[in-house]
VMD Tcl script that draws the C-alpha trace (Angstrom):
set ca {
  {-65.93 69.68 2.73}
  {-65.27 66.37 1.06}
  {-63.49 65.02 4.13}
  {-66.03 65.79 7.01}
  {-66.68 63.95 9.73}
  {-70.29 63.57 10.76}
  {-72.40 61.52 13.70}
  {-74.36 60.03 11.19}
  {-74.19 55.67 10.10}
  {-72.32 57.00 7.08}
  {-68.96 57.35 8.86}
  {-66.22 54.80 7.71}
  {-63.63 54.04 10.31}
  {-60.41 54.67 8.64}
  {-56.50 55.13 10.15}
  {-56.31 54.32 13.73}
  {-60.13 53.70 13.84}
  {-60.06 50.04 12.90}
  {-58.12 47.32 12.26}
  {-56.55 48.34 9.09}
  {-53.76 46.94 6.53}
  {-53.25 45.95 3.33}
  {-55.30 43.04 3.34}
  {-58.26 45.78 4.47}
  {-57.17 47.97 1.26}
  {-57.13 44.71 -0.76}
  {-60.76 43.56 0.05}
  {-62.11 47.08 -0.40}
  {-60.27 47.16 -4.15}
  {-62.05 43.49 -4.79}
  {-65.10 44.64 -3.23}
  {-64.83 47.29 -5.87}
  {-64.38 44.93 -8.80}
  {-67.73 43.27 -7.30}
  {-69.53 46.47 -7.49}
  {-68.21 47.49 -10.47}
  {-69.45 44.21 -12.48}
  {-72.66 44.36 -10.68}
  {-73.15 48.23 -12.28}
  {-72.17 46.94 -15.62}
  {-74.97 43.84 -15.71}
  {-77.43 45.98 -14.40}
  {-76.64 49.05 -16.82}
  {-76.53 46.15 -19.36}
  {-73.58 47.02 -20.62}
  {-73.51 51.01 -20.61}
  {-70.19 52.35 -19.57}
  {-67.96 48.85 -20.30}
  {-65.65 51.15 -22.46}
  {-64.90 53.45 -19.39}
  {-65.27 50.84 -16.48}
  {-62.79 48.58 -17.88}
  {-60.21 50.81 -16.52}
  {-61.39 51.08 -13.02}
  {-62.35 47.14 -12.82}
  {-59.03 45.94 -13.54}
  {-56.95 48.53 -12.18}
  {-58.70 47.18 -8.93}
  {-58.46 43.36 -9.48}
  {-54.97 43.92 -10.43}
  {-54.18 47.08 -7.39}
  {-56.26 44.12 -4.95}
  {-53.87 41.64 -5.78}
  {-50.87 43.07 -5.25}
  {-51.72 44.77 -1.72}
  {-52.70 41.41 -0.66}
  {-49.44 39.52 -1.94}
  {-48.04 42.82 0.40}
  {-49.66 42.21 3.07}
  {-49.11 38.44 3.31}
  {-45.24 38.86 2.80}
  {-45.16 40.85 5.99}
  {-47.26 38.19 7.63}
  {-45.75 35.31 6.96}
  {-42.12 36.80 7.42}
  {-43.26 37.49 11.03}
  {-44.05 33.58 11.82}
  {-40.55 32.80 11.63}
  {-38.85 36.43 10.90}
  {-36.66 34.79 8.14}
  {-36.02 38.73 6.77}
  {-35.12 41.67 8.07}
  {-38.88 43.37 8.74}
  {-37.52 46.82 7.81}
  {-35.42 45.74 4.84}
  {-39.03 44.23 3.53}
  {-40.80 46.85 3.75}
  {-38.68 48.87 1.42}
  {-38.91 46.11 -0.50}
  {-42.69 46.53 -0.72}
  {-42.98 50.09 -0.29}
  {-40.70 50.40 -3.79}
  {-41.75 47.36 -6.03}
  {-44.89 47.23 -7.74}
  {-43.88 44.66 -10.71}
  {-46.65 41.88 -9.38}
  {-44.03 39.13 -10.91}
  {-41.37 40.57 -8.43}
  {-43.61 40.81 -5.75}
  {-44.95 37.07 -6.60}
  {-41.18 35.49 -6.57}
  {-40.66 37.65 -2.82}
  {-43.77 35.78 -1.44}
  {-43.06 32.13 -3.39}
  {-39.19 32.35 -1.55}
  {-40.62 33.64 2.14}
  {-43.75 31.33 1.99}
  {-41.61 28.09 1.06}
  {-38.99 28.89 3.60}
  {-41.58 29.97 6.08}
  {-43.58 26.66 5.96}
  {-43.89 23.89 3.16}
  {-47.81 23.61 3.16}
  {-47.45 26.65 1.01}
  {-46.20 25.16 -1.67}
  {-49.56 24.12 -2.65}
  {-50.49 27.46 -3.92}
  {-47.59 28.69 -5.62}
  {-49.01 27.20 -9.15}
  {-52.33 27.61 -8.44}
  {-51.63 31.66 -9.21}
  {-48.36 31.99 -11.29}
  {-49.75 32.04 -14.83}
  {-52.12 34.96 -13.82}
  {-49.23 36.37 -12.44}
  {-47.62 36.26 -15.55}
  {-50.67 37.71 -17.84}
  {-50.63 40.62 -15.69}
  {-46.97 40.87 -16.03}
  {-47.15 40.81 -19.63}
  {-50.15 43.78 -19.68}
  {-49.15 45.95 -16.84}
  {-45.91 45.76 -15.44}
  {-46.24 48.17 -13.05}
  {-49.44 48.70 -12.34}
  {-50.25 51.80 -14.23}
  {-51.65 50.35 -17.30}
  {-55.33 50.95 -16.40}
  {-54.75 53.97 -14.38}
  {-53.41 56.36 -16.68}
  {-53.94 56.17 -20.82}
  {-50.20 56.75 -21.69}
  {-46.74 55.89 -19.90}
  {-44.08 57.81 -18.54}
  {-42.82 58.04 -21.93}
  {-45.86 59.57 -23.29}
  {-46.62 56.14 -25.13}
  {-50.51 55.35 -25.75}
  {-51.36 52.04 -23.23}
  {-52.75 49.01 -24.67}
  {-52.01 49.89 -28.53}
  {-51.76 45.78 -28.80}
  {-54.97 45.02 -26.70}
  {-57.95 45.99 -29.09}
  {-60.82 44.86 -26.66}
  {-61.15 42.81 -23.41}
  {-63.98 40.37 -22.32}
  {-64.96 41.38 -19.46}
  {-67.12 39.09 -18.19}
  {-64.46 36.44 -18.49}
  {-61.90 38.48 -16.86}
  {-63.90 38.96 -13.96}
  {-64.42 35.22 -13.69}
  {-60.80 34.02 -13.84}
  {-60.03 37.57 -11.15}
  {-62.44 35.27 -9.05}
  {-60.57 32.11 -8.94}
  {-57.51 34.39 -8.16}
  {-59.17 35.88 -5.10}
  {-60.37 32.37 -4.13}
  {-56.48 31.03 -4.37}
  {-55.57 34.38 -1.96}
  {-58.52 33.76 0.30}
  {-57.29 30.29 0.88}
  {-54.03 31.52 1.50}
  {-55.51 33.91 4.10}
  {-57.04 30.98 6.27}
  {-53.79 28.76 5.59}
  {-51.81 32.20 7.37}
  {-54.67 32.27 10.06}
  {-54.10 28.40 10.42}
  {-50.34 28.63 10.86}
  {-50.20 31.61 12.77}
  {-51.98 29.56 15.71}
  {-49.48 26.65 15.42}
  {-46.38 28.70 15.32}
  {-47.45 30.53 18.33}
  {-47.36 27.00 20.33}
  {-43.69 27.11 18.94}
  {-43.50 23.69 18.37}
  {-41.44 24.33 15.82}
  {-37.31 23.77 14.68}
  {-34.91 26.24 12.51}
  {-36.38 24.66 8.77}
  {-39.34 22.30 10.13}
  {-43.21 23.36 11.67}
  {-44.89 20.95 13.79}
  {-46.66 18.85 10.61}
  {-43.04 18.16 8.98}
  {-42.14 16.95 12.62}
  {-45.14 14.06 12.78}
  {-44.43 13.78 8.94}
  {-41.19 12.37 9.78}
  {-41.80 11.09 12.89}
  {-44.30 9.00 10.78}
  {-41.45 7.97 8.26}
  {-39.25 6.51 11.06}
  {-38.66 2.78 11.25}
  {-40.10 1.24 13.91}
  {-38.37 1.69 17.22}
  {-37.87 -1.81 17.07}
  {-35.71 -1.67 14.03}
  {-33.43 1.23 15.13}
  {-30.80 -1.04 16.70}
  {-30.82 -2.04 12.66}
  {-27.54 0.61 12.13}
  {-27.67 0.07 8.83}
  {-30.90 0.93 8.24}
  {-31.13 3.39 10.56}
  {-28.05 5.41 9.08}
  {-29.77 4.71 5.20}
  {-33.54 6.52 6.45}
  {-31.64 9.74 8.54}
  {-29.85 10.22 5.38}
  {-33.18 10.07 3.44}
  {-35.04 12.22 5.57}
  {-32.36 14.94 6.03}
  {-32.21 14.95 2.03}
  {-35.98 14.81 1.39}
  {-36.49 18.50 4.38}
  {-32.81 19.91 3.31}
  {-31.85 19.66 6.57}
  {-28.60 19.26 8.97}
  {-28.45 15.78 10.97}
  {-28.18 17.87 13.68}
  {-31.50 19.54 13.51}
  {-32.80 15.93 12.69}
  {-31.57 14.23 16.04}
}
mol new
graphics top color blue
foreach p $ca { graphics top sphere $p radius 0.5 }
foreach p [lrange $ca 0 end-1] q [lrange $ca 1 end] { graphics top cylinder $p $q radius 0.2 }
display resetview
């Protein structure tokens, strides 16, 4: 039986046993790409030909469960979308660039902070984009049209792939703690319709002094400033 279950220390906990998601899936498919690499330095090179395919089938399957899994996440912070609607969404799209532009629009509405990362991972993004649209490139040699894959990719350095795969995976684990981060904050629910708790002290910080406020002027010139600079309503400012 290639499915048994025995009392031994060889039993992975899988379904209901565990914590699982797609952030789970995701680290076991880059946990792959590690072991993978490993094989190939230690084989010295025996196999590259044939463990190209599995290596970045698995960066490339790791990156978009985790972009998956961190949609659904950060949706549920301020539950912008419709949870169910999403998850079609995910369950039907495997295009990473589609997938990419879903988490850039949730993650900017979601929170500003980020922002930060949204160039940090686009132009790898795109080079997947460009070599395997959906994500079937490296799993099966032809397309649904019976077409050969990769007839304009002759060979692929490996070794730099796998180093650029881990500046991706640094980018997503740093996304990972900035979720974790948030996740505490919004919680506290300190929060308004468009602004967390850090835009609050931002522009708490960018108000005149109190002093100045009877300044009308003023006073009417940095509301109008601030509501334009967090596209926001005056109401939701006052």
């Amino acid at each position: 039986m290639l499915f048994r279950k025995d009392g031994n220390a060889w039993n992975a906990c899988v379904g209901n046993n565990g914590l699982q998601d797609d952030w789970k899936y995701a680290d076991g498919y880059s946990k792959n790409c590690e072991a993978i690499m490993q094989k190939l330095i230690e084989a010295k090179r025996i196999d590259l030909d044939i463990l190209v395919y599995p290596l970045v089938f698995s960066a490339r399957h790791s990156i978009e469960l985790f972009l998956k899994e961190t949609i659904r996440k950060i949706n549920r912070l301020r539950r912008i979308y419709n949870e169910d609607e999403l998850n079609i969404f995910i369950q039907k799209t495997h295009s990473l660039k589609s997938i990419w532009n879903k988490y850039v629009e949730i993650s900017i509405k979601t929170d500003r902070r980020f922002i930060y990362y949204r160039n940090r991972l686009s132009i790898y993004v795109d080079e997947f984009e460009k070599i395997d649209l959906e994500g079937q490139t490296f799993r099966y040699s032809s397309n649904v049209k019976g077409l050969k894959n990769l007839v304009n990719q002759s060979t692929i350095d490996i070794v730099n792939f796998y180093k650029e795969y881990r500046k991706v995976w640094d980018v997503l684990e740093s996304i990972r703690s900035r979720y974790y981060e948030l996740k505490e904050e919004y919680n506290i629910q300190t929060i308004t319709n468009n602004l967390s708790r850090r835009d609050i002290r931002l522009i708490s910080l960018e108000l005149p002094k109190y002093s100045k406020w009877k300044n009308k002027e003023l006073f009417i010139k940095n509301k109008r400033k601030l509501k334009e600079k967090y596209n926001i309503s005056y109401t939701e400012l006052d």
